[in-house]
N, C-alpha and C positions, 0 to 999 in steps of 0.2 A: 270072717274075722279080719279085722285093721292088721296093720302093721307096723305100724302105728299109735302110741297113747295119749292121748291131751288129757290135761288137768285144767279146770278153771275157777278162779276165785276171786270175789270185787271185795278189796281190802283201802279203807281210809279213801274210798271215791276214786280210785284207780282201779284197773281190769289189770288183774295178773292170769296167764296164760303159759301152760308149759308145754314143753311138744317134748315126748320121748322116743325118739326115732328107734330104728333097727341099729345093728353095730354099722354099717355103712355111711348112717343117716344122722347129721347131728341133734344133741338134744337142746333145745333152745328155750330163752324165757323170751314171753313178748309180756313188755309194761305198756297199755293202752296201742295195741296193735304194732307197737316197734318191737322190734328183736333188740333185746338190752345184751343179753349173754348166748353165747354159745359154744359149743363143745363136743367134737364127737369120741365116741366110745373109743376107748383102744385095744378094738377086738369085741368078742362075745365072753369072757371071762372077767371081763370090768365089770361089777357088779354095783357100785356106789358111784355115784356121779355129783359134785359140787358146785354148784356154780353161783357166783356172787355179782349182785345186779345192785341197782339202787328205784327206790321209789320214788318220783320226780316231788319236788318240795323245796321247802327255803325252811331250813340249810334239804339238801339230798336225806332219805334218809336209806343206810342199807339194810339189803337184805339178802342171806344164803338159802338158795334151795338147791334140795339134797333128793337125789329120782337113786332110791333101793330098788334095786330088781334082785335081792333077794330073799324079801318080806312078800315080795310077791305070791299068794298059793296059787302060782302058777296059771293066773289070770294077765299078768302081767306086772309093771312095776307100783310102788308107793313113792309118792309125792309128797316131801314136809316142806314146809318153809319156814325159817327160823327171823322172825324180827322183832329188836328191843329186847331180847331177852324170851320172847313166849314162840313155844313152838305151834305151828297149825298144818295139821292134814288139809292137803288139795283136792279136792275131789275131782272125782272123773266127769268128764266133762262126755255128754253124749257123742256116738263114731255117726259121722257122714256118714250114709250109705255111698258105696263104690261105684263108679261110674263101669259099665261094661265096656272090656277088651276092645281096642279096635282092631288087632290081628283077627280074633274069631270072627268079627263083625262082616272084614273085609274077608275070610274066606268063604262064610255062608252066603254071599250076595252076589262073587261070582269067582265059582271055583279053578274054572279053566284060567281064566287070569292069575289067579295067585299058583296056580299051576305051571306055568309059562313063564311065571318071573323065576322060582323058584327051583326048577327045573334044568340040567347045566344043557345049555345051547350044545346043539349037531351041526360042526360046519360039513358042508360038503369036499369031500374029497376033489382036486384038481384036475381028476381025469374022471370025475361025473359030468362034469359041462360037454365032455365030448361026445357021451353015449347019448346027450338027448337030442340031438343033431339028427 
């Protein structure tokens, strides 16, 4: 499972793109691959998130998207975006599969290595150089 949600939608010949991070991770809009807005959560009890962007045009035109995470059944959060007046659900945009760990990676290919780093160093005592004499 992501940890992670994206939203995507082509609205008026633009790519709207929303990322809804974890509480750590900000939530962002991208208009045609730029990050227009962003915001991170204040905490894990922030449940509604606002953020106000514009769609590129002559004049600009705005737009607020609103990421519920508590309309969520607990899949994750919902995505509206409100412009002109009509509101439109985002939908989920398919998860990247995840790329694998390189910590596991790096200890299944050589363990004695990650062993050795990992491991707190033995100095030798100052009167063991004299018994090997």
């Amino acid at each position: 499972m992501t940890r992670d949600h994206r939203f995507h939608l082509d609205r008026e010949g633009h790519s709207v793109t929303v990322r809804a991070g974890t509480a750590r991770e900000p939530t962002e809009v991208l208009v045609d691959g730029k990050v227009v807005a962003a915001r991170p959560r204040r905490g894990h009890r922030e449940r509604v998130i606002e953020l106000a962007a514009e769609l590129p045009g002559d004049p600009p035109r705005p737009v607020t998207v609103r990421v519920d995470w508590r309309t969520g059944a607990g899949s994750g959060p919902v995505c509206v975006m409100e412009a002109e007046g009509t509101c439109t659900v985002i939908p989920r945009a398919s998860p990247n599969p995840s790329a694998p760990r390189p910590a596991a990676r790096t200890l299944a290919r050589h363990p004695l290595r990650w062993l050795r780093r990992h491991l707190p160093r033995r100095h030798p005592r100052h009167g063991a150089a004299r018994h090997l004499r």
